[in-house]
N, C-alpha and C positions, 0 to 999 in steps of 0.2 A: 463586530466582525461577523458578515455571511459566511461561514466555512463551504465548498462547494463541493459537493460529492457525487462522485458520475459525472463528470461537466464535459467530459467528450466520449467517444470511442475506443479509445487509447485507456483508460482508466477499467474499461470493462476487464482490462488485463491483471490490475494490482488485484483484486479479490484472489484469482487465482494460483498468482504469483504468491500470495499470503499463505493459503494452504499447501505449498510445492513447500516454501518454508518450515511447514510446520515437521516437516519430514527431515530435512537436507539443511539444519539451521545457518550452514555458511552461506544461503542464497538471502537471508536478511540483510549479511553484510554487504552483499551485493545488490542487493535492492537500494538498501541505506545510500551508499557512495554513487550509485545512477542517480538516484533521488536530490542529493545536494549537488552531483554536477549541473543535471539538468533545471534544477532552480536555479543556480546562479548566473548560469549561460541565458536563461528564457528572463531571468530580473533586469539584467542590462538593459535587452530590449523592449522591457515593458510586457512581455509576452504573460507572463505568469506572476501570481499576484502570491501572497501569505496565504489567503484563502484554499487558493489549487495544491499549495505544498502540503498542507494539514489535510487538505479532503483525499489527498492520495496517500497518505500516512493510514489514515482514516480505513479508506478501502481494504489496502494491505493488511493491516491489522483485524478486519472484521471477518477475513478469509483465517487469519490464525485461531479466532476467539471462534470461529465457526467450525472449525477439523477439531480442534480442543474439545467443544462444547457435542458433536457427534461421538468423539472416542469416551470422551466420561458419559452419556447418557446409555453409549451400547455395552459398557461394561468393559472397552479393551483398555483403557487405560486405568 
């Protein structure tokens, strides 16, 4: 499996969206439940593969592991 990360425009937003997260934790769940509408709706039609779901998981999360890894390095957390 090619896991695919960054693979359009629209993805430049989950990094983001990861660190808004890391603040506001209820916007994960809301990420989460976008995240499996919009795979199962784009799987039907062949639109989006296993690959784009985990590379946008992917994303999301390296925006979390990233506002984490700034507040432990600056001493705020």
């Amino acid at each position: 499996m090619n896991v695919k990360v960054f693979d359009d425009r629209l993805s430049l937003i989950h990094l983001p969206a990861g660190i808004a997260a890391y603040f506001f934790p209820a916007f994960f769940i809301v990420f989460l439940f976008y995240e499996l509408i919009e795979f199962c709706l784009k799987a039907e039609k062949r639109k989006e593969k296993v690959e784009n779901f985990i590379g946008d998981l992917f994303e999301f999360f390296a925006g979390v592991s990233a506002v984490h890894f700034f507040m432990v390095v600056s001493g705020i957390c």
